[in-house]
matplotlib code that plots the C-alpha trace (Angstrom):
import matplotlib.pyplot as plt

x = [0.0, 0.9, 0.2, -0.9, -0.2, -2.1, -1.9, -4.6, -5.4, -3.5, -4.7, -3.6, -3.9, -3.1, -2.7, -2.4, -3.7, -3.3, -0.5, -2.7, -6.5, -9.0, -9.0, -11.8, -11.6, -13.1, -14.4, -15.4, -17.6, -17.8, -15.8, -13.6, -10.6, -9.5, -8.8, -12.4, -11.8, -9.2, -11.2, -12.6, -9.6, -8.4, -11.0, -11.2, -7.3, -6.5, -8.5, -8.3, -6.1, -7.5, -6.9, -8.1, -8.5, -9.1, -11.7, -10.8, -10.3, -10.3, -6.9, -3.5, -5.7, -5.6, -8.8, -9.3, -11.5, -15.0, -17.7, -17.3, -20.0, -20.5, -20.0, -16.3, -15.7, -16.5, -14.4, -11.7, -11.6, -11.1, -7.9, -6.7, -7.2, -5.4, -2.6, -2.3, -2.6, -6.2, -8.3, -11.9, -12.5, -15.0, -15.8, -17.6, -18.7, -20.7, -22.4, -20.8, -18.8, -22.0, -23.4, -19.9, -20.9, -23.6, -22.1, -19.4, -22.2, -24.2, -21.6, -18.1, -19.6, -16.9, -14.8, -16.0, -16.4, -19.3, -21.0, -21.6, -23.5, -23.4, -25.8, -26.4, -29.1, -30.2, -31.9, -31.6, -34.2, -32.6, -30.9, -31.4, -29.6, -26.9, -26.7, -26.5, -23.6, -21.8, -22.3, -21.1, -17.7, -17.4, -17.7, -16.1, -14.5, -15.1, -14.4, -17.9, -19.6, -17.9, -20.3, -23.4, -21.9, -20.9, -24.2, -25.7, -22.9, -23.5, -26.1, -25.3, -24.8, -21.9, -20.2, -20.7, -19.5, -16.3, -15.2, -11.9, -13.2, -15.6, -12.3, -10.6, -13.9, -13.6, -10.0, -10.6, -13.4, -11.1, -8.4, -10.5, -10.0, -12.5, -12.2, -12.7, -16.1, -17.0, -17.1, -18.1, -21.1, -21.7, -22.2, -24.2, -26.9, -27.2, -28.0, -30.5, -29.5, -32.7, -33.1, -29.6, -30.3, -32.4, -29.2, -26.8, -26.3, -23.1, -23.9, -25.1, -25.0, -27.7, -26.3, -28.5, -28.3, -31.7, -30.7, -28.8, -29.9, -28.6, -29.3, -32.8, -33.3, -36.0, -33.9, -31.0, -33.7, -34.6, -31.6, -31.9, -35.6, -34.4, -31.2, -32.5, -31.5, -29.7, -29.6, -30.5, -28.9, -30.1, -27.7, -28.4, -26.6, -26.2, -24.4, -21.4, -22.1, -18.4, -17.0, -19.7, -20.2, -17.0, -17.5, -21.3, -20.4, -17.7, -19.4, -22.3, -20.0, -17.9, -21.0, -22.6, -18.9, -19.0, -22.4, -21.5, -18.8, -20.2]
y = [0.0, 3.6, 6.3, 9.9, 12.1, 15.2, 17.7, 15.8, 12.3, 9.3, 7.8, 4.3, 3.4, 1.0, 0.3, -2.3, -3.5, -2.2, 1.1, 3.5, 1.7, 3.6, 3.7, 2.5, 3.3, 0.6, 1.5, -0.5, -0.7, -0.4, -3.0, -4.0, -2.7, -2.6, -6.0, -7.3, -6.7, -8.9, -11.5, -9.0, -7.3, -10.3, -10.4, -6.8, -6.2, -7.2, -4.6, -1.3, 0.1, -0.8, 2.0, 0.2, 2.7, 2.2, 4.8, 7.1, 4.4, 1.3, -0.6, 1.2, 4.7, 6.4, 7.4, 11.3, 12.2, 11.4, 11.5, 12.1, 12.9, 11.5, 14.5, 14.3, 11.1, 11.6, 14.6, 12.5, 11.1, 14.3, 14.9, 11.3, 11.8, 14.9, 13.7, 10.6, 12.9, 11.1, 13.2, 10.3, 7.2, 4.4, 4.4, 1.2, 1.1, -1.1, -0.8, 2.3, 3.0, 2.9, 6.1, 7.4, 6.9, 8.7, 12.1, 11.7, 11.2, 14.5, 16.2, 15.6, 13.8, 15.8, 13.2, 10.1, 7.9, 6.0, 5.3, 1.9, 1.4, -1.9, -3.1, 0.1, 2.1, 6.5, 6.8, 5.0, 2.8, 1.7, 4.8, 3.1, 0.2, 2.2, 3.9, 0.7, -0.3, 2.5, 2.3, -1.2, -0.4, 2.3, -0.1, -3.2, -2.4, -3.8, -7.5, -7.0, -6.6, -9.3, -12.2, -10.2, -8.6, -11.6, -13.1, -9.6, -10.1, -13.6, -16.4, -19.4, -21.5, -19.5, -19.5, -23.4, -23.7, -20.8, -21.1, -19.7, -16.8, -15.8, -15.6, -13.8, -10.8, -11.6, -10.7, -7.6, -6.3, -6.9, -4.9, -1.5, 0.5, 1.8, 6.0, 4.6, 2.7, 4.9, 7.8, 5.8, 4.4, 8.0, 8.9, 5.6, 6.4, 9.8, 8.9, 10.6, 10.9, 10.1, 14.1, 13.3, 10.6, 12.5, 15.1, 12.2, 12.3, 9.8, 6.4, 4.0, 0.7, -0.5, -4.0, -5.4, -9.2, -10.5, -12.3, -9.0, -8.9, -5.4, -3.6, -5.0, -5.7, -3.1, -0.3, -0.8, -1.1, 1.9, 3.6, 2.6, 3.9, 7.3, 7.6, 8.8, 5.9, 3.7, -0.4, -2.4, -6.1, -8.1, -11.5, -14.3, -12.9, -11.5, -8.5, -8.7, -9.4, -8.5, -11.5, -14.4, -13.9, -12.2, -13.2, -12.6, -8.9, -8.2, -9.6, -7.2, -4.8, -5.5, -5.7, -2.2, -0.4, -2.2, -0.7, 2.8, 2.6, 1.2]
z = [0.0, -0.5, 1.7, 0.7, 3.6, 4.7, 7.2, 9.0, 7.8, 5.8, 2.9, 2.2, -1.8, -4.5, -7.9, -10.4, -13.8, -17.5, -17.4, -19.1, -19.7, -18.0, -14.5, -11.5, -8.1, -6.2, -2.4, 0.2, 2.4, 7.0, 8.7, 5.4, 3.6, 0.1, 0.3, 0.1, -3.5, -4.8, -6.4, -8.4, -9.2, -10.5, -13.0, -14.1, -14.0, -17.5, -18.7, -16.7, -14.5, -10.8, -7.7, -4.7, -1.3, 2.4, 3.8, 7.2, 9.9, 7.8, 6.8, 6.7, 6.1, 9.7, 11.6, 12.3, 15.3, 14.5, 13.8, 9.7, 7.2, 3.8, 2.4, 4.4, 2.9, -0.5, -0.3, 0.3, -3.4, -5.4, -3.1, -3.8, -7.6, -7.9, -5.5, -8.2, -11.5, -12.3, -14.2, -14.1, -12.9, -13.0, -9.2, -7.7, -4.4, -2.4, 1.0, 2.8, -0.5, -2.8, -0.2, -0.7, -4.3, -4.2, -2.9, -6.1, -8.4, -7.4, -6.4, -8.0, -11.4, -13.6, -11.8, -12.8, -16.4, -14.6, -11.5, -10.0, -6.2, -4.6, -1.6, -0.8, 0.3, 0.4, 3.6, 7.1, 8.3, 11.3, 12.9, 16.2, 16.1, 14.5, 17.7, 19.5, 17.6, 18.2, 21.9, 21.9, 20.2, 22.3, 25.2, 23.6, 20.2, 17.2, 17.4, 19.8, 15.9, 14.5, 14.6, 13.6, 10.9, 9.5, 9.8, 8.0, 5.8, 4.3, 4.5, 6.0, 3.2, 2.0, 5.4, 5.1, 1.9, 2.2, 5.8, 4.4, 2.9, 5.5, 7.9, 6.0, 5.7, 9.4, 9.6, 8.1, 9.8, 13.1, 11.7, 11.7, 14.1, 17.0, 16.1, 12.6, 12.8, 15.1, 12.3, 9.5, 11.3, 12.0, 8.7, 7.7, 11.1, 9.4, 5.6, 4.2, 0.4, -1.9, -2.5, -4.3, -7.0, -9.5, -8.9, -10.6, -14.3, -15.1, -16.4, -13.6, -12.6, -9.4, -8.5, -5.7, -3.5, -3.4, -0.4, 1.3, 4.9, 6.1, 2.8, 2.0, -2.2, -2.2, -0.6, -3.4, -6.2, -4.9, -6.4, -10.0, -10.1, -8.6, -10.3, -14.2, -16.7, -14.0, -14.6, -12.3, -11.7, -9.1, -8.1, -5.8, -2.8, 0.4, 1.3, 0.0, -3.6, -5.0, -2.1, -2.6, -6.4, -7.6, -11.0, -11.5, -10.2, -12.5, -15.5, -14.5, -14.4, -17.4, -19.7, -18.0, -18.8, -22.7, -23.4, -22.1, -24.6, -27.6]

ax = plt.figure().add_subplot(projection="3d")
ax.plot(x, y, z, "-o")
ax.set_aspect("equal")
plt.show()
């Protein structure tokens, strides 16, 4: 990992793929890292050129004070393009980095080629238990999270079937750190974004788990009827789409970024 400093945070980055092919900036989402995306990186890296960043308090990025604001950190990737020289990008988010999305498409969309939101969701339903979890890392830290999110995270079949891979989400959702969850989950209690989607004008992709369990179907649907000519594809997954189905989301994705281009 890199590390773009700033007078007041770190932002930990990386790179890799095609020198010179267009560029997508994948972001993930609370309790994760960059890493949650190498499977699809895999898959996509022949073709573009992949930058891959952690968000304030997650992986090697450090963790200002909180509590942040979406609006703080989508901020955060205009600074990180124009540190790198990267005039648009492809960005892909899911979960927390699909609201992050949100903000960039309504907000910085002379930044981006296209604009894809992953188990995601524009207003909070559950502002209470967001709360709650908060309290309880204050309390206990994160690893007091760990088995709940895991289960909101993926269906039981798939932590069955991929022990290995389920450890490893584990691993990373360990590795956050407290002042960081703390101010994502913040900003994820506070979302109230739907006045924003009929604001977004890039090309979209809506790609939604039909079996997602802390981002209901409906509430991701939601986005593509909102978000004016937005596609919509649904997969047979909980809520991590781009871990449990790598390749069924980057074909999704590969075929929404082939007809933007034709």
């Amino acid at each position: 990992m890199n590390l773009l400093r700033l007078p007041d945070r770190e932002i930990a980055w990386t790179q890799e793929g095609r020198t010179g092919a267009p560029p997508v900036l994948l972001a993930h989402g609370l309790l994760s890292d960059h890493r949650m995306w190498d499977r699809v990186v895999e898959l996509v890296s022949r073709e573009f050129s992949v930058l891959r960043y952690d968000l304030r308090g997650h992986g090697r990025s450090s963790a200002p004070p909180a509590p942040y604001t979406l609006a703080q950190l989508a901020d955060d990737v205009p600074v990180l393009l124009d540190a790198l020289g990267v005039d648009r990008v492809h960005f892909v988010g899911t979960s927390l980095g699909g609201m992050i999305g949100q903000q960039l498409g309504a907000r910085h969309a002379q930044r981006l080629l296209s604009l894809t939101l992953a188990n995601t969701g524009a207003a909070q339903a559950a502002r209470q238990a967001w709360e709650e979890r908060i309290a309880v890392v204050r309390r206990s830290g994160v690893s007091a999270l760990a088995d709940a999110t895991i289960d909101r995270w993926f269906p039981s079949v798939f932590q069955r079937a991929m022990p290995g891979e389920t450890a490893r989400m584990r691993s990373l959702l360990l590795d956050t750190s407290n002042e960081g969850y703390i101010g994502c989950a913040s900003a994820v209690r506070d979302l109230a974004q739907l006045d924003l989607l009929p604001l977004i004008q890039v090309p979209t992709l809506v790609i939604a788990g039909t079996l997602d369990e802390a981002i209901p179907h409906a509430a991701t649907a939601k986005l593509a009827e909102l978000v004016r000519g937005a596609k919509l594809v649904s997969l047979p997954t909980g809520h991590q789409a781009a871990v449990e189905h790598p390749e069924a989301f980057a074909e999704a994705w590969l075929a929404f970024v082939r007809s933007i281009r034709a």
